[in-house]
C-alpha positions as CSV (number, residue, x, y, z in Angstrom):
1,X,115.3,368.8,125.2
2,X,113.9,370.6,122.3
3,X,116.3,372.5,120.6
4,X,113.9,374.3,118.0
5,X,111.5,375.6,121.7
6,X,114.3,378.2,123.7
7,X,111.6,380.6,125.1
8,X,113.6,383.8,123.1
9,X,111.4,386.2,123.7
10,X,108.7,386.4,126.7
11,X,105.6,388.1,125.5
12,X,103.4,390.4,126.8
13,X,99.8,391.5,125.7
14,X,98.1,395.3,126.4
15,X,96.5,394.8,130.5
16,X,98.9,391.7,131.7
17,X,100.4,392.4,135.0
18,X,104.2,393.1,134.9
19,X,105.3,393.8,138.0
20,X,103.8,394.2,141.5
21,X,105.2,395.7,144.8
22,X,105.8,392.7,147.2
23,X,107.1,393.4,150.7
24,X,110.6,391.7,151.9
25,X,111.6,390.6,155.7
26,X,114.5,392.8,156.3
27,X,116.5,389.2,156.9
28,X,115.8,388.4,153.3
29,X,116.9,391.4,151.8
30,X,120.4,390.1,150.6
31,X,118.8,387.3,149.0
32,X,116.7,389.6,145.9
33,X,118.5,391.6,142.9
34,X,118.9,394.8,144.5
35,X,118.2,396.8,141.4
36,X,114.6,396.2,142.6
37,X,114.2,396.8,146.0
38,X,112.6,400.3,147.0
39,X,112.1,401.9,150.5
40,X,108.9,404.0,148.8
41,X,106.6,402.3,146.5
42,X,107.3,404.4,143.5
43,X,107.6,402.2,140.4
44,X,110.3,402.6,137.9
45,X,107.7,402.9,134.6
46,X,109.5,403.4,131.2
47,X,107.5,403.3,128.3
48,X,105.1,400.6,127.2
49,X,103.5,400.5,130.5
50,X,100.7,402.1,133.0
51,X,99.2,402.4,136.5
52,X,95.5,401.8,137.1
53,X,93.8,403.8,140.0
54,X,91.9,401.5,141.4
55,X,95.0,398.8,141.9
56,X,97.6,401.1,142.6
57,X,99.9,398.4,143.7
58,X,100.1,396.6,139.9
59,X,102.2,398.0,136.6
60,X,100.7,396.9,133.7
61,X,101.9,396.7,129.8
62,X,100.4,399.4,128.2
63,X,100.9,397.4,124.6
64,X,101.7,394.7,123.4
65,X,105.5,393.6,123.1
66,X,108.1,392.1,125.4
67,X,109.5,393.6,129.0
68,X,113.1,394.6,129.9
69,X,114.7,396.6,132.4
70,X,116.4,399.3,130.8
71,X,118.2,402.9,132.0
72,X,116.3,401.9,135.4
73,X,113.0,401.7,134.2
74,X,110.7,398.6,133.0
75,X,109.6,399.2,129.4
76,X,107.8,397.1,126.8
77,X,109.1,397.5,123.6
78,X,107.0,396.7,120.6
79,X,109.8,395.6,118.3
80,X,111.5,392.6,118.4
81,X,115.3,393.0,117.4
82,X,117.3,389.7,116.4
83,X,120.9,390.5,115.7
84,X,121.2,386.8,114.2
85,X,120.2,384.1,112.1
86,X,116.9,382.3,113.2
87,X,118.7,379.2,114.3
88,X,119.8,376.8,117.2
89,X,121.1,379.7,119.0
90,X,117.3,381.4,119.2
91,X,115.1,378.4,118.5
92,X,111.7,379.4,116.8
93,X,110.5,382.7,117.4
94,X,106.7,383.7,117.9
95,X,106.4,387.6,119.1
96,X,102.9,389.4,119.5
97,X,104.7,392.9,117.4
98,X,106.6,393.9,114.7
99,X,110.3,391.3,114.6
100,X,113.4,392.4,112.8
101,X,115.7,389.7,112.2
102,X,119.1,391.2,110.9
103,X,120.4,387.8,109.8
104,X,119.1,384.4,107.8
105,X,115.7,382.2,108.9
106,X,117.3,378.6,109.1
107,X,115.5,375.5,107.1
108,X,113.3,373.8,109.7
109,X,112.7,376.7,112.0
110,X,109.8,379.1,112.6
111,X,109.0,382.8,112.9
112,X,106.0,384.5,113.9
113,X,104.9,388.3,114.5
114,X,102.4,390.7,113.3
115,X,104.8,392.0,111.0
116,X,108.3,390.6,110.0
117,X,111.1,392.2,107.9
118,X,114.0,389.4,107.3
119,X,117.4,391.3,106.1
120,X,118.6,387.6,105.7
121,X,117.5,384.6,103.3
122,X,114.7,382.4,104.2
123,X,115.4,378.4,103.5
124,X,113.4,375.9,103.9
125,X,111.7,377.5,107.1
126,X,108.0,378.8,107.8
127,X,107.4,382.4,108.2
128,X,104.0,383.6,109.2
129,X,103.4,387.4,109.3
130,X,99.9,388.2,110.6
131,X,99.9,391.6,108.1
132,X,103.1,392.9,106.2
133,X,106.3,390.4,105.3
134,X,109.8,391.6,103.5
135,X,112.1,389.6,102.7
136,X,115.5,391.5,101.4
137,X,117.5,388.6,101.3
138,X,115.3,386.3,99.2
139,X,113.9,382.8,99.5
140,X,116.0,379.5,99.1
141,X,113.1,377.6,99.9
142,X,114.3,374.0,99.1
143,X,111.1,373.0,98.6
144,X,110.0,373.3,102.4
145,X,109.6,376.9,102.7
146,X,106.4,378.7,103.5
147,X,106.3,382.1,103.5
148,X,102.8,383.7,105.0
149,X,101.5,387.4,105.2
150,X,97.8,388.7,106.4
151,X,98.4,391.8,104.6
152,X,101.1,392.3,101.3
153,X,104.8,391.1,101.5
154,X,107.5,391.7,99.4
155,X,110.8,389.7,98.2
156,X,113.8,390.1,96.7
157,X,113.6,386.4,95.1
158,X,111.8,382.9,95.6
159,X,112.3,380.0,94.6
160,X,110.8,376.5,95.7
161,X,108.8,377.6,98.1
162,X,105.3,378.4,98.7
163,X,104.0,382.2,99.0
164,X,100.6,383.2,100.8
165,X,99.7,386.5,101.1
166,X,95.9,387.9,101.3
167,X,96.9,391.5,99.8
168,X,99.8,392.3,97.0
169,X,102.7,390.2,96.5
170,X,106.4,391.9,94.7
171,X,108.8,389.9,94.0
172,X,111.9,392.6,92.8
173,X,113.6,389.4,90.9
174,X,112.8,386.3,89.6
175,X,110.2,384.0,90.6
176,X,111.2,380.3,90.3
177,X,109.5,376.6,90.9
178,X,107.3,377.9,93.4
179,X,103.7,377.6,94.5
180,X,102.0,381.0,95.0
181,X,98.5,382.1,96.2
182,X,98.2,385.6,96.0
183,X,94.8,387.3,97.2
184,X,95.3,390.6,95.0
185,X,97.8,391.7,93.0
186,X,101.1,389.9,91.7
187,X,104.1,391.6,90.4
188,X,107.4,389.9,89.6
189,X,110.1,392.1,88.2
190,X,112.3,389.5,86.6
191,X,111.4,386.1,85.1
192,X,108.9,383.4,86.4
193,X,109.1,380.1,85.8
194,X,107.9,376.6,86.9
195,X,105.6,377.8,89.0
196,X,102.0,377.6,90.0
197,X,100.2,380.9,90.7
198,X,97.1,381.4,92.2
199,X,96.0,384.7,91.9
200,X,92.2,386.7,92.2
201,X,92.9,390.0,89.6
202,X,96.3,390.8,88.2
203,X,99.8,389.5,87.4
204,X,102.7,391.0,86.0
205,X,105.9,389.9,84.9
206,X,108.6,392.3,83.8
207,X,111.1,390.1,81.9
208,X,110.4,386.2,81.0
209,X,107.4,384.4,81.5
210,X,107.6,380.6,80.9
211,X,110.6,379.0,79.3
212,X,113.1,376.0,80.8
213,X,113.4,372.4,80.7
214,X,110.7,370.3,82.8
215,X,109.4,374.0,83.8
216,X,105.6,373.6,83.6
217,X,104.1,377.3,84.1
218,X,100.2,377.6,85.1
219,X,98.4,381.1,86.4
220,X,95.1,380.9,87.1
221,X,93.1,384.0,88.0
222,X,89.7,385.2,88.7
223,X,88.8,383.0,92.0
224,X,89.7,383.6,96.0
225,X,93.5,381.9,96.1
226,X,92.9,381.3,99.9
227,X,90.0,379.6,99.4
228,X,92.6,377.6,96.3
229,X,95.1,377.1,98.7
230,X,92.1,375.5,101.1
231,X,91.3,373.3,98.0
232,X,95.1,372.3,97.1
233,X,94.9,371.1,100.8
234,X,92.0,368.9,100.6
235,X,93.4,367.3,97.0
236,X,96.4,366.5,98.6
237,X,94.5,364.9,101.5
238,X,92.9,363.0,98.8
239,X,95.4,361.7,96.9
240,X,97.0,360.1,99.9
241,X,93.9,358.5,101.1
242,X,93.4,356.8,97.3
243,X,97.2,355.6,97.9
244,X,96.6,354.4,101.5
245,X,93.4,352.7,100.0
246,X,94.8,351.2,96.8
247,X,98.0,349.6,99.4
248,X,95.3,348.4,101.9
249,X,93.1,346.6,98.8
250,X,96.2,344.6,97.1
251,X,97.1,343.3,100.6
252,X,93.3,342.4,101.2
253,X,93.6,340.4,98.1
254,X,96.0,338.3,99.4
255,X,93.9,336.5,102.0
256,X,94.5,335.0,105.5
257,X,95.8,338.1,108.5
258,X,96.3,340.5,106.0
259,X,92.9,340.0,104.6
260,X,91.6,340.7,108.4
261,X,94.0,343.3,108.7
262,X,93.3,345.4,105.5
263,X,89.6,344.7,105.6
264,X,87.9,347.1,108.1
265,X,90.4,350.0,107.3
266,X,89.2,349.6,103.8
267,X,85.7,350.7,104.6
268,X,87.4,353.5,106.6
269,X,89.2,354.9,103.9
270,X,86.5,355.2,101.7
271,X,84.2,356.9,104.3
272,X,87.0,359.2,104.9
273,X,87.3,359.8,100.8
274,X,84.0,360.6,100.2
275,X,84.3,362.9,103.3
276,X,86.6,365.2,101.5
277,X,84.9,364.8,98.1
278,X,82.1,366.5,99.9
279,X,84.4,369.0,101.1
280,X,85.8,370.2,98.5
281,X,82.2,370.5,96.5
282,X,81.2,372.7,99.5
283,X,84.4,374.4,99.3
284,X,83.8,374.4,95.1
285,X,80.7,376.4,95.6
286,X,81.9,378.8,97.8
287,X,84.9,379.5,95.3
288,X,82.7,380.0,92.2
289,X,81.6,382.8,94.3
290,X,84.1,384.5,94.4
291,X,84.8,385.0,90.6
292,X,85.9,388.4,89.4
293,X,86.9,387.4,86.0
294,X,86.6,391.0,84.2
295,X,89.0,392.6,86.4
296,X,91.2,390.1,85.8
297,X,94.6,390.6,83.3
298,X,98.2,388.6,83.3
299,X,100.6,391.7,81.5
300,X,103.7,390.7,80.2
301,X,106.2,393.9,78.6
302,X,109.2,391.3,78.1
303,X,108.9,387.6,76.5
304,X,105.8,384.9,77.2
305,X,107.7,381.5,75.9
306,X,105.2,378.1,74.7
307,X,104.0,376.1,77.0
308,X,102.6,378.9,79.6
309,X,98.9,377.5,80.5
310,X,96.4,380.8,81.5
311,X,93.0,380.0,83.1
312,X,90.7,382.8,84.1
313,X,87.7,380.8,85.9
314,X,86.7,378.3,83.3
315,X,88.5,380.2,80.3
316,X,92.2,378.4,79.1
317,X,94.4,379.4,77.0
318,X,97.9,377.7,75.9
319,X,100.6,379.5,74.7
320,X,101.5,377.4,71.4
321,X,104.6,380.2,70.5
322,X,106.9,382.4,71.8
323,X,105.0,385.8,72.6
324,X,106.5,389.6,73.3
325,X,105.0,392.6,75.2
326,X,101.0,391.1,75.0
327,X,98.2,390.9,77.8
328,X,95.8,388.2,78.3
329,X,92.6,389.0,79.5
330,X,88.8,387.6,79.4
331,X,86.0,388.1,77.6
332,X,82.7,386.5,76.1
333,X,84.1,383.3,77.8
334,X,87.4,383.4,76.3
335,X,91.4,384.2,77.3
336,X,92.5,386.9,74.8
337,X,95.9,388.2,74.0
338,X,96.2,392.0,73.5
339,X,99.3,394.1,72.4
340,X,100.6,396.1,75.0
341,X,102.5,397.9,73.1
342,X,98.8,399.6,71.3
C-alpha cells in the first residue's frame, strides 16, 4: 500500500458529469442510501453545479473543485479546506482550486493547487502552486524542500530549501542557505545568507546581506531565472554523467570482465555528455536573450558583509569590505555601488 497516495480529495473540472438520475426496481430499494432516492426527478443542485437542456437527465460541475453533499444539496466547492498537517493521515494532496491547509506540510510529502496558502511550516516537502503561494509558518526545508509558484508567493522564512516563483517573491524574515530563482522581484525583510539567488531585475534586503561562517552568498541578476533553474538542471545532469564516466574508465583499466563491462557504457556516457553540452549551449543562447541588465539593482538599507559575489549578466563584483545602506547596479559593463542614503 502506498501510504503517501490516499485519494483525499476527489476532483472535479467545469462540464464532468456528477450525478445522473438512474431508475431502481422497487425490490432494490432498501439496498441504496436513501438520502438519494426521489419519486420526481428534480435534482438536489447547490452551488457549483448546472443543468444542460439538451441532457436533462445529467448535473454537471459548473467549476472546478470537489463534490459533497451538503444541507441536501450537491455542491462543488472551489476551496479545498485541510484542518491538518499534510501528513500520513491525508497523504499528498493535488486539488484543481484554491487549498487551505491550517496545519504543517510534512518532509517527503506533496501539495498541489492553483493557489495554496500553508498556515503551517513547510519541511522538507514539495509544494507546487500553479499562481499565488503563502507560507505563514515559514520553510524548514532540510535541504529537500521545494517550494513552486506560477504567479508571486510570499513567506514568513526559508531556509534550505529551494524557491521558484515566475512573479515577486517576499520573504518577511530571513533568508537562509537556500537556492532561489525568482522571475521578477525579490524582497527579503531580514538577513540573507548562504544562499544562491537567481533573480531577472531587483533584490532587496532590509537587514544583513552576507556574513557567517562557510556562508558563501551569490546573486546574479539580469537573465530569465527559469530558464537558470533549466540550466542548474542540465549541470547537475552533467556532473553526474562525468562521475559515472570517470567510475566506469578506472574499472576499464583494470582489464578482463570489467574491462567488457565498462567498455560499451563508456561510449554511452560520453554521447550522453556531449548530448547535454549541446543542451545547455542551446539553452545558453536562449538565456542571453533574455538580458535586462539596466533595469537591474540589488538595494541594501542595512549591512552588505565581504565575501558577497554580484553578477549582472557578464558584470562581477566582489564585496572586499563590510558595506552599509549602498546599491549595486550596472553600467558601461560594470557592477557599481551607489549610496542609498544620497
Amino acid at each position: 500500500m502506498d501510504h503517501y497516495e490516499l485519494n483525499y480529495v476527489q476532483n472535479v473540472v467545469e462540464g464532468q458529469v456528477i450525478a445522473e438520475w438512474a431508475e431502481v426496481a422497487e425490490e432494490d430499494i432498501a439496498e441504496y442510501d436513501q438520502r438519494f432516492l426521489f419519486e420526481e426527478k428534480k435534482f438536489p443542485a447547490g452551488r457549483g453545479t448546472g443543468l444542460k437542456r439538451n441532457d436533462p437527465d445529467k448535473l454537471f460541475a459548473a467549476t472546478n473543485g470537489y463534490v459533497l453533499y451538503q444541507e441536501d444539496r450537491i455542491t462543488v466547492k472551489e476551496t479545498l479546506n485541510v484542518r491538518r498537517d499534510v501528513d500520513y493521515n491525508t497523504g499528498n494532496v493535488t486539488f484543481v482550486g484554491k487549498l487551505n491547509v491550517y496545519g504543517s506540510v510534512r518532509a517527503g510529502f506533496n501539495i498541489q493547487a492553483r493557489e495554496i496558502d500553508i498556515q503551517g511550516q513547510v519541511e522538507g516537502a514539495s509544494v507546487h502552486a500553479f499562481k499565488e503561494l503563502s507560507c505563514r509558518g515559514g520553510v524548514k526545508g532540510q535541504g529537500k524542500a521545494l517550494l513552486e509558484a506560477g504567479a508571486n508567493m510570499r513567506l514568513s522564512f526559508a531556509e534550505f530549501a529551494t524557491l521558484k516563483c515566475k512573479g515577486n517573491l517576499l520573504v518577511r524574515g530571513s533568508l537562509m542557505h537556500s537556492k532561489v530563482f525568482c522571475g521578477e522581484r525579490l524582497a527579503v525583510g531580514g538577513r540573507m545568507q548562504g544562499a544562491d539567488v537567481y533573480c531577472h531585475k531587483y533584490v532587496y534586503v532590509g537587514e544583513k546581506l552576507g556574513g557567517g561562517l562557510d556562508a558563501d552568498m551569490t546573486i546574479l541578476l539580469g537573465y530569465h531565472p527559469i530558464m537558470l533553474y533549466a540550466d542548474n538542471q542540465l549541470h547537475e545532469e552533467l556532473r553526474r554523467l562525468r562521475r559515472e564516466l570517470e567510475h566506469s574508465e578506472n574499472q576499464r583499466e583494470k582489464g578482463g570482465f570489467l574491462a567488457k563491462k565498462h567498455g560499451p557504457k563508456i561510449e554511452q556516457l560520453r554521447e550522453e555528455i556531449e548530448m547535454y553540452r549541446s543542451k545547455r549551449a542551446r539553452l545558453w543562447e536562449g538565456i542571453r536573450r533574455t538580458e535586462k541588465l539596466h533595469e537591474c539593482k540589488v538595494l541594501v538599507p542595512g549591512s552588505v558583509r565581504s565575501g558577497v559575489e554580484i553578477s549582472i549578466g557578464p558584470a562581477y563584483y566582489k564585496v572586499r569590505e563590510d558595506m552599509n545602506d549602498v546599491y549595486f547596479y550596472y553600467e558601461d559593463g560594470e557592477v557599481k555601488v551607489g549610496d542609498s542614503a544620497r
